[in-house]
Every structure is written in C-alpha cells, then in structure tokens.
C-alpha positions in Angstrom: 59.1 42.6 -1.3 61.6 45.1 -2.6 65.3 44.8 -2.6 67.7 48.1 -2.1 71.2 47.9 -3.3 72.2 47.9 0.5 70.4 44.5 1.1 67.1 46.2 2.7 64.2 44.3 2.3 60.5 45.2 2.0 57.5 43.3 1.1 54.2 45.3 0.2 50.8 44.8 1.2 47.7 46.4 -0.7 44.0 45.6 -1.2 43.3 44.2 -4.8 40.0 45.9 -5.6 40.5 49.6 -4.2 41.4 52.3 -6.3 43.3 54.5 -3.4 45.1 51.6 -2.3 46.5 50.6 -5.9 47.3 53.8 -6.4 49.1 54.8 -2.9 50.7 51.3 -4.0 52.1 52.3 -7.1 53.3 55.9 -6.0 55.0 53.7 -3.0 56.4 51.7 -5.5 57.6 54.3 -8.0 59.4 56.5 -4.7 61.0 53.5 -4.4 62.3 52.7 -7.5 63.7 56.6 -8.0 65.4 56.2 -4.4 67.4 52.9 -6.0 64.9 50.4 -4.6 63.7 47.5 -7.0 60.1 46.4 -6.2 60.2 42.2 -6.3 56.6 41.2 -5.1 53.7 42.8 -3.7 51.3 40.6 -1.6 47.3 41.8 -2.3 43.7 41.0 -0.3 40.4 42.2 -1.5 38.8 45.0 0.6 37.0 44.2 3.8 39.4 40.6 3.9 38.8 40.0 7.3 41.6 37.4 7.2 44.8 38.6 6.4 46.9 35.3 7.8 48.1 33.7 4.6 49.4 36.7 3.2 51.2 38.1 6.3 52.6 34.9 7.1 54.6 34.3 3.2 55.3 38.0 4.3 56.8 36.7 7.3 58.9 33.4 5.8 60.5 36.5 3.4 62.5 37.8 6.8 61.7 41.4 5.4 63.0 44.2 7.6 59.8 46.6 6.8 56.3 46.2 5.6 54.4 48.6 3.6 50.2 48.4 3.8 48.2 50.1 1.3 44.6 49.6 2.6 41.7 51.8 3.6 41.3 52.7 7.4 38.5 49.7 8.5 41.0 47.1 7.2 43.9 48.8 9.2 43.4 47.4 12.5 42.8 43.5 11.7 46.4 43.5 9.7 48.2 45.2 13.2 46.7 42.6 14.9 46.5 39.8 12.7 50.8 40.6 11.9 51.1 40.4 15.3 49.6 36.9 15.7 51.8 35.4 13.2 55.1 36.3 14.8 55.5 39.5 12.9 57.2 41.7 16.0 57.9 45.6 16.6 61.5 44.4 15.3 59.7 44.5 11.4 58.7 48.1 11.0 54.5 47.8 9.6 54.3 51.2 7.4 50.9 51.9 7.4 49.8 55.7 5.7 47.4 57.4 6.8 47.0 55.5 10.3 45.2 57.8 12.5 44.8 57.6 16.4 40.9 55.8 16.1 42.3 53.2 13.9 45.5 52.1 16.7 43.2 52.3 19.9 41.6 49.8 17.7 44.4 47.7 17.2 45.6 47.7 21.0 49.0 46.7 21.3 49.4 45.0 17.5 50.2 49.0 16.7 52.8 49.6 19.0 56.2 50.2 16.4 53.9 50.7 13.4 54.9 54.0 11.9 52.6 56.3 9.3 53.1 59.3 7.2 49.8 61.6 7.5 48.9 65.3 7.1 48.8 66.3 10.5 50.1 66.0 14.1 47.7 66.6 17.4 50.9 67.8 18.6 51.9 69.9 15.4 52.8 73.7 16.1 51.3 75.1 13.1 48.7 77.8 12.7 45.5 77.4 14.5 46.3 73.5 15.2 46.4 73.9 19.4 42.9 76.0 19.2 41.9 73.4 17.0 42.7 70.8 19.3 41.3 73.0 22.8 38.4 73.1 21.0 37.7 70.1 20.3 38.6 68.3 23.3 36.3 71.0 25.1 32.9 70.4 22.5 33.4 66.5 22.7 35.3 65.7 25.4 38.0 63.3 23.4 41.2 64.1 20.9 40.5 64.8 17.4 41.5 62.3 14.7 43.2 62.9 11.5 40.2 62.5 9.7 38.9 65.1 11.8 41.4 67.5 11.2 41.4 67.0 7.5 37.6 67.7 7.7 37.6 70.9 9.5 40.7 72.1 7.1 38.5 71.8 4.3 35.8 73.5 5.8 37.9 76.2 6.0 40.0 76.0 2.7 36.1 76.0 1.4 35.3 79.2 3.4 38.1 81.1 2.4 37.3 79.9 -1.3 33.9 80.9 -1.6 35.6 84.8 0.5 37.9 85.0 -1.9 35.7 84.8 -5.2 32.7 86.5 -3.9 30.5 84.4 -4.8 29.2 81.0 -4.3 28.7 80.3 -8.0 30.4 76.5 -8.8 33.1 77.8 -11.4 33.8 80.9 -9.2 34.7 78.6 -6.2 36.9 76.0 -8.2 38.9 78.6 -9.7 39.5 80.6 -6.2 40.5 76.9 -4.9 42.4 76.0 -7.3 44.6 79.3 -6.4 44.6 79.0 -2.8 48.0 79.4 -2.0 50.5 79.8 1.4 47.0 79.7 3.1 47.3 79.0 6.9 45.3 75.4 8.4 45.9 73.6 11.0 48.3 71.3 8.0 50.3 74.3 8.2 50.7 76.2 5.1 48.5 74.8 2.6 48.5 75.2 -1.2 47.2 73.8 -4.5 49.5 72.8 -7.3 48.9 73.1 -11.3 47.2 70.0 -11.3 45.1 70.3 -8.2 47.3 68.4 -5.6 47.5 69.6 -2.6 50.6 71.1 -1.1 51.6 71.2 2.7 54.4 69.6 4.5 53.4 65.7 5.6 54.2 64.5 9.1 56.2 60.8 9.9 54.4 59.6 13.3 55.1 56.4 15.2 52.9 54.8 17.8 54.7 54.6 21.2 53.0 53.5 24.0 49.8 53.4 22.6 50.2 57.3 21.5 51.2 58.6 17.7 54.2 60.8 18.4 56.6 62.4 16.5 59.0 59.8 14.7 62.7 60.8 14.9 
C-alpha cells in the first residue's frame, strides 16, 4: 500500500521470485517516492500462483483507491479475474504494465477499468504503425499484440543496425545499436541512451468495453 500526502492510497502486487517483476516493482516504487508518495506495504505471490485470493482480498480490507501488479503476462489474467471475484470493482483502478490485448480477451470482463502503460498503441499514429497493423491483419487475419509489435520493431532496429555498420560482425552490430538514434518504428521515434535503455515515448491505455484505448 502507499500513502500520498493527499490521502491516496495504493497497495502493490508483485511476484516474489521474478527478476522483471521485482524490478518494475522497485522502479514503481522509487517514481513514487520522488512524486511524494511513501510506499507502506507491498503484497507478493511466487510466479505461476494460480491462486491469488488471500493476497487480493488483505488488498481489498486496505480500501485502497489503486492497485499496482508487477507480474509477467501468463499470471495477468487469473489476478483480473480473481480481483474481480473478491469484490475488487472497476471503482479500484488495477495498474497492470505491460497488459496487452491477448492477455484482457483472456480475462473477459475482470479487465474492463484496468489501465496499462505499454510501448505501443494499435491505434498509435506514428511512423509505419497503420501498415504495420494492415499488414498484419491481412497475413493473419487478427490484430497484432504488443508483443507483436515489439518483435517486429526489433527486427527492424536489428536491420537497420547490421545497414548501418556494414557488417554483420557481433561488436560492429552492438556498437551501431547502441547509437541508433531518432530512428522511425512503429514506437515512434526510437533511441538508445548511454546505458543502453531504450528511448521512445510510452503510451497509458485503458480497457473499455473489452478494447485497449487511449486513456485520457
């Protein structure tokens, strides 16, 4: 649970023995804390739980007024639904990064009101992203996924790596990567930092109606 100095409360929810979702945890955590927001308790379940009851219902008895879940994608769905079964309603904002469409027609109606921050948009108007999506629909015959998307941009971030250096030598491609920069994807414009983090602007979706749309 966190505690703002305006009296808004959050409880956390992250698996115990996955290193992305102690990590995505801790940034959370930290973005909280620089934004004036005290971290009390975080709730945490080991991967592939299956049962998340006991720790969404102390969640629940805390009357929070947003949830944050830091889990991998299989474990996504259960917790939507599972929430949902406990009396946690659409009224408690569920936070869930990197939700992508596969992962809410999954969890039905337990998603409606659960709102992510991902990398991309099927609806996003950035470079190449509407002939990404044509396409697509047109080869398989159903919407891409964000994981899809983030595939075919590093395809492509790949390709232009291996143009730009000439060569396909190992140290010749991480070093033209590692200087990609301003580089067009369906992301939008897409660069490395000096560490090798990826830079590109993120996206804050909301399911409605079934459908991840733009959250305003």
């Amino acid at each position: 649970m966190f505690l703002t100095t305006v009296a808004f409360r959050e409880v956390s929810l992250a698996t115990s023995d996955d290193v992305y979702s102690q990590s995505a945890d801790a940034i959370f955590a930290e973005s909280l804390n620089s934004l004036g927001v005290e971290v009390l308790t975080t709730e945490t379940v080991p991967l592939r739980a299956s049962n998340y009851t006991e720790s969404l219902t102390r969640i629940k008895a805390l009357a929070p007024d947003a949830i944050m879940v830091s889990v991998q994608p299989f474990d996504m769905p259960e917790i939507m639904v599972q929430a949902r079964q406990v009396g946690i309603d659409t009224s408690v904002p569920i936070i869930l990064p990197l939700l992508s469409s596969t992962e809410g027609q999954k969890a039905g109606d337990a998603a409606e009101g659960v709102i992510t921050v991902a990398a991309w948009s099927i609806e996003a108007d950035t470079p190449y992203n509407q002939a990404f999506v044509r396409n697509f629909r047109a080869k398989y015959e159903s919407d891409p996924n964000l994981f899809g998307a983030l595939a075919y941009t590093s395809v492509y971030l790949l390709t232009n790596a291996i143009s730009s250096a000439g060569s396909i030598e190992s140290d010749a491609v991480r070093d033209a990567l590692a200087e990609t920069e301003g580089f067009d994807t369906v992301l939008g414009s897409f660069s490395f930092d000096a560490v090798g983090d990826p830079v590109y602007d993120p996206v804050t979706l909301i399911v409605e109606n079934g459908v991840l749309e733009a959250f305003e």
